[in-house]
N, C-alpha and C positions, 0 to 999 in steps of 0.2 A: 457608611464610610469605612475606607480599611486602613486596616491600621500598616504598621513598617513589616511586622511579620506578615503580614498575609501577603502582602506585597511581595514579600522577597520569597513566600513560596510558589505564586503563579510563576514568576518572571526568573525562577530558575533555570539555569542550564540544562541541557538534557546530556546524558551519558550518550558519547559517539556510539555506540551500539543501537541505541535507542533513536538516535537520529536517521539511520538508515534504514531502520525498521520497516518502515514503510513501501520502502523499494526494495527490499528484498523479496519481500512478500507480493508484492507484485510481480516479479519476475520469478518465481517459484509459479504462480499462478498462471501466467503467461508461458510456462514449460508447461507446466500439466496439461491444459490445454490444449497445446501445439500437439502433444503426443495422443491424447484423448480424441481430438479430430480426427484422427488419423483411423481409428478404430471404428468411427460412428458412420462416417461420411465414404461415398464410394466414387474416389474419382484417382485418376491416374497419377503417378508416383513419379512427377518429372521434376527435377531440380528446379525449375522456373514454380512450381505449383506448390512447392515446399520453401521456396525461399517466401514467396509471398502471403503462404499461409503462415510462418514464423512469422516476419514483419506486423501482421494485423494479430497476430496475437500476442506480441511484446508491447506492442501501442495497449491492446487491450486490456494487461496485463499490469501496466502502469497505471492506465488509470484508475483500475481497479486498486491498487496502493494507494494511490492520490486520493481515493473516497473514504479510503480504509483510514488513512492520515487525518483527513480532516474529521473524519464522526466518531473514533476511536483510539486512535495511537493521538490526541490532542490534550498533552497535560494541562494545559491551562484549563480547561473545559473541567474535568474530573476535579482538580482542585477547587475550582469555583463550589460546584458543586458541594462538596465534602465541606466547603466552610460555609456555605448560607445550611446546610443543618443543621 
């Protein structure tokens, strides 16, 4: 059983910083990417092939935030934790 404090520390607010954490980090990841294909793969440099390589790595790029969100940036998760020790 929990008690009022532990309650009120899972079911805290997050700092807006901390809230978009997630997506930032996805889309830094989603750049790097975009730019690192560019370097590894050998195909032609046509604005239709660029746009489409951005696009599937913004998508990729989020999801990978959205995983990162849930198994990591997930404060309730770390607090649970830290109090069943």
């Amino acid at each position: 059983m929990m008690t009022n404090r532990q309650n009120d520390l899972i079911t805290k607010k997050q700092p807006v910083e901390r809230k978009y954490q997630w997506l930032i980090s996805g889309i830094i990841f989603g750049v790097v990417m975009f730019v690192v294909s560019f370097f590894i793969h050998d195909f032609a440099l046509t604005p239709r092939n660029i746009m489409i390589s951005f696009v599937i790595w913004m998508i990729g790029g989020l999801f990978y935030g959205l995983i990162m969100k849930w198994f990591f940036f997930n404060p309730r998760s770390k607090k649970k934790n830290e109090l069943e020790k």
